[in-house]
N, C-alpha and C positions, 0 to 999 in steps of 0.2 A: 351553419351546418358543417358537416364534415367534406372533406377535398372530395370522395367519391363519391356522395350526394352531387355535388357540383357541379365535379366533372361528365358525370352521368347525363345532368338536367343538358347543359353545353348540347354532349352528343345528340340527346332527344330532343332538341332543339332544331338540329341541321337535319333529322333524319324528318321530321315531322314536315319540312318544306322549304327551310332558310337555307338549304342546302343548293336551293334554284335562284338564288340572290348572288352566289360568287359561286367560283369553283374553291378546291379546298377549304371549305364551310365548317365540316367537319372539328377538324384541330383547331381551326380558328376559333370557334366556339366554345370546345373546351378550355382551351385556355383561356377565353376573356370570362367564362363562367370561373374561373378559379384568379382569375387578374386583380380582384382585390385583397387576395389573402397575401400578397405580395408585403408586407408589412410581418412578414415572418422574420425578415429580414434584421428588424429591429433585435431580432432575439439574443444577435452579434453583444448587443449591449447587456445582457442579463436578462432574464425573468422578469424583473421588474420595469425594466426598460419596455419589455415586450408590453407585460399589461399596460402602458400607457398609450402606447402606441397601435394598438392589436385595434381593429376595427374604428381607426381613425377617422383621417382624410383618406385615407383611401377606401373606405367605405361610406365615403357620401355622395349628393348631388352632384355637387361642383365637380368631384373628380372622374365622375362618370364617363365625358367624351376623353379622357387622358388617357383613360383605360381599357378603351373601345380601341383606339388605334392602335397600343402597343403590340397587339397581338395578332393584327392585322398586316404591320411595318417586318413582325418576328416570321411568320411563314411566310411572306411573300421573300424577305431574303432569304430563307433558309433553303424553300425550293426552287428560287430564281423563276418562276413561274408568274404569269401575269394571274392578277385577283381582279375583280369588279369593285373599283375603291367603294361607290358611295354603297352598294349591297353588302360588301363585305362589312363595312363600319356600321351599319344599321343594322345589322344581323348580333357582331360582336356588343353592337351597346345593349341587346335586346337581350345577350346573356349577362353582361353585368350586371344587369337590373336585376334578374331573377336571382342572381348572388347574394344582392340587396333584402329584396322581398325574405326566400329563405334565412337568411341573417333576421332579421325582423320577426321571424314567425318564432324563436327559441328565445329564453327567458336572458341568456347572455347580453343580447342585446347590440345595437347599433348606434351612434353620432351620425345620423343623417345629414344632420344641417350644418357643421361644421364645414366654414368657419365661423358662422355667424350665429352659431349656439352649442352648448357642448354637454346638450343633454340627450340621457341616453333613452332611445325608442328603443321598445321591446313588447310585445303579445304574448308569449308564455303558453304558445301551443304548443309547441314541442323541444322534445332536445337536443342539446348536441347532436348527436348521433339518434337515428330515429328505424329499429329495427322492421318496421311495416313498411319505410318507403323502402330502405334497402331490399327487402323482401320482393314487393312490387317491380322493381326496377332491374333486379336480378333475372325474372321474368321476361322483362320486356327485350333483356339483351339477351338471354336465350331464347327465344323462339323464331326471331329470324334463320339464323344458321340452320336451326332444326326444321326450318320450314324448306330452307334451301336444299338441302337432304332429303326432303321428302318428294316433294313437287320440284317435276321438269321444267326447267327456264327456258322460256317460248319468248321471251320479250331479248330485245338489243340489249348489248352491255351496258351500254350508256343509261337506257330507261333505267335497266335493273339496278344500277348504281346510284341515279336518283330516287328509284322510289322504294330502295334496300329496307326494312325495317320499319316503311313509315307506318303502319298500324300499330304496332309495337309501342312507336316512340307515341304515337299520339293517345296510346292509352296509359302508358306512364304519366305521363304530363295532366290527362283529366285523374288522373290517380290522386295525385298531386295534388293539385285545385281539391276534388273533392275532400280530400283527406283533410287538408286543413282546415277545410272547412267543417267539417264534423269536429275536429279537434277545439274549434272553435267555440261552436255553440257548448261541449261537454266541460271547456274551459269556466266558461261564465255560470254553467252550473256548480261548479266545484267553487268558484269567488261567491255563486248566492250563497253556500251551504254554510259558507265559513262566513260570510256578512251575518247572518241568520240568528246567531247565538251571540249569547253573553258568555265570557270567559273569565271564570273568579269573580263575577261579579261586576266585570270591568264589559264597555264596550269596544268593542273593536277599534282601533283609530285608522288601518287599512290591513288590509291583509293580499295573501301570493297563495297563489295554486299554482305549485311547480307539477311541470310534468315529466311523467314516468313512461316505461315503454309500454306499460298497457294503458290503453285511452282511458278506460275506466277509473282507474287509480290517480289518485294526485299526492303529490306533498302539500299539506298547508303551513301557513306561516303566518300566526296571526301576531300584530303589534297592537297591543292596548298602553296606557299611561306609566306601568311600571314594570312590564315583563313581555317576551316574546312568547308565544306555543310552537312549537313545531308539531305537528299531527297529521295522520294520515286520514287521505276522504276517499271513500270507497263509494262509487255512484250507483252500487247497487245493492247498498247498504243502508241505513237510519245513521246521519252523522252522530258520533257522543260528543259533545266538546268537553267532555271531564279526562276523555283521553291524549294521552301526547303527552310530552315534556315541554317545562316551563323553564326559561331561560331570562332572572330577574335582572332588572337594566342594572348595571354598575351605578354607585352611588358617586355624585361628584368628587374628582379628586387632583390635585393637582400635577401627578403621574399622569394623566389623562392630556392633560393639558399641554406638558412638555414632548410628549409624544405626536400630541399635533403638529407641534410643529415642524415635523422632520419630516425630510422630501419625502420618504418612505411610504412614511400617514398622509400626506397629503397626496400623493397620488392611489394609493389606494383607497383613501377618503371618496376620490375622485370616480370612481372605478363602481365599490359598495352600494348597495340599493338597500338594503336590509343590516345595519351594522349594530353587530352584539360586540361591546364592550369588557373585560374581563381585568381585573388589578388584583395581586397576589403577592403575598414575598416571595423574593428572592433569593435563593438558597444559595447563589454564589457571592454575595456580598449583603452586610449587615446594613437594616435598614433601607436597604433597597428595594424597590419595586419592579415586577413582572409586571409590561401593562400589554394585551393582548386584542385582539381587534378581526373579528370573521365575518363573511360576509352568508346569513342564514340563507339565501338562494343555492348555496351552494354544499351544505354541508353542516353540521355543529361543531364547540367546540372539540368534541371528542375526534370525531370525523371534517375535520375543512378541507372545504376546496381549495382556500385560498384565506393566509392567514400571514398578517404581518403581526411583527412583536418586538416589544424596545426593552433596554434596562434602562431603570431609571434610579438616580443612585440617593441618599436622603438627601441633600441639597437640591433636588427637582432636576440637574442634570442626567442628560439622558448620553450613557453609554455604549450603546450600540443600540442597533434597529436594523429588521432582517424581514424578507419579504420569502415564503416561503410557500409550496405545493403540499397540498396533503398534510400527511402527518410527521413532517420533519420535526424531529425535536428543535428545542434553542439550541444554538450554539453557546 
């Protein structure tokens, strides 16, 4: 999810009661709700450095108590103030996790088990960014202030400090639960819709219901034996599967081949869940091959999210390979 989802969930976290486990809860929270996107870091290296590295190790098991503490060790110096270690640290692991779960809930995806496996977990209920919880949660951080404006504070500073917001924070949070949870169940209706049909004649061999900002709406993404569809499911609609564009798999080629093997394809090999293939000439050298590589979760190739691409020249040498956002042309 996005940093303000995150840092959100952190704060609704401390106001909902973890706030009575240490003092300064608050920012500790936040920060270790956002302590695993700390692999931003990587970006120093390139784009592509990033994607290999973006929801690593630092978004697994293993490094969960690493990143409980750091943010625990950062405000305690910061304010020079004493913290309640082991509340403080059981508080902060109790927002990393939920970094976690959130990470897990959008079709991007998570290496939980890394280092002992480096496959990616992912549910495909929501997206990046997800306009209903923002919505939600915009909510929940204004109506405290508005409530403190309204109604005379009859209680100690100290109560009012601890229990600042906590209806607020804990209806966000069932907000939250609930919502994925509905996103859930309308998920596995949109995978039966698209299991359900034949496509050209072909059966499905898996398919993706990407999600969109209205719950109802999906992307699909069907794979049969020789073509992808991308189509839209409307869940209050009669699916067509004659509808959508079809995207034929690249025929075997030896452009293909030489293009694997460059770091470039291989970590974005590594990366892809859905990869649509594409070999073309190339217009800046005779004989040459454009070999193109996107990943369908995320885009076509008209529109990619995320698109690496090699020259490859008639001798199967491959002259450049470039990892690129969107719709960057080749260099």
């Amino acid at each position: 999810m996005d940093p303000l989802t995150h840092t959100a969930t952190g704060l609704f976290l401390s106001r909902a009661g973890l706030n009575r486990w240490t003092p300064r809860a608050a920012p500790i929270l936040m920060l270790a709700a956002n302590a695993p996107d700390i692999d931003i870091v990587t970006a120093g290296g390139g784009w592509l450095n990033y994607l290999h590295y973006h929801r690593h190790l630092t978004h697994s098991l293993i490094a969960m108590p690493v990143l409980a503490i750091l943010p625990v060790l950062l405000v305690r110096g910061v304010s020079r103030k004493p913290v309640q270690w082991w509340g403080a640290f059981l508080a902060a692991l109790l927002a990393v996790a939920s970094h976690l779960l959130l990470d897990l809930t959008n079709v991007y995806g998570i290496r939980l088990l890394l280092p002992f496996s480096a496959e990616w977990l992912r549910l495909d209920w929501t997206g990046l960014v997800d306009p209903w919880i923002w919505g939600a949660f915009l909510v929940a951080l204004v109506i405290p202030p508005l409530s403190r404006l309204v109604n005379a504070e009859i209680s100690s500073g100290k109560a009012r400090d601890l229990h600042y917001g906590r209806g607020a924070a804990v209806f966000a949070l069932f907000f939250l639960i609930l919502y994925d949870g509905g996103r859930a169940v309308l998920h596995s209706r949109a995978v039966a819709a698209l299991e359900a049909r034949m496509y050209q004649g072909q059966i499905p061999a898996r398919v993706l219901a990407v999600p969109g900002p209205n719950p109802l709406d999906w992307r699909g993404v069907v794979e049969t034996k020789d073509f992808y569809q991308v189509t839209d499911v409307d869940l209050l609609a009669e699916f067509n599967p004659e509808r959508g564009t079809v995207f034929y798999k690249a025929a075997p080629d030896p452009a293909i081949g030489a293009a694997r093997r460059t770091r470039t394809f291989q970590i974005f090999l590594g990366f892809t869940q859905y990869p649509l293939w594409r070999v073309m000439p190339a217009e800046q050298r005779q004989n040459a091959k454009r070999v193109e590589l996107v990943d369908l979760r995320f885009g076509t190739p008209s529109e990619p999210g995320f698109r690496t691409s090699a020259l490859v020249d008639g001798e199967g040498e491959v002259l450049e390979s470039s990892f690129r956002l969107g719709r960057q042309p080749p260099r």
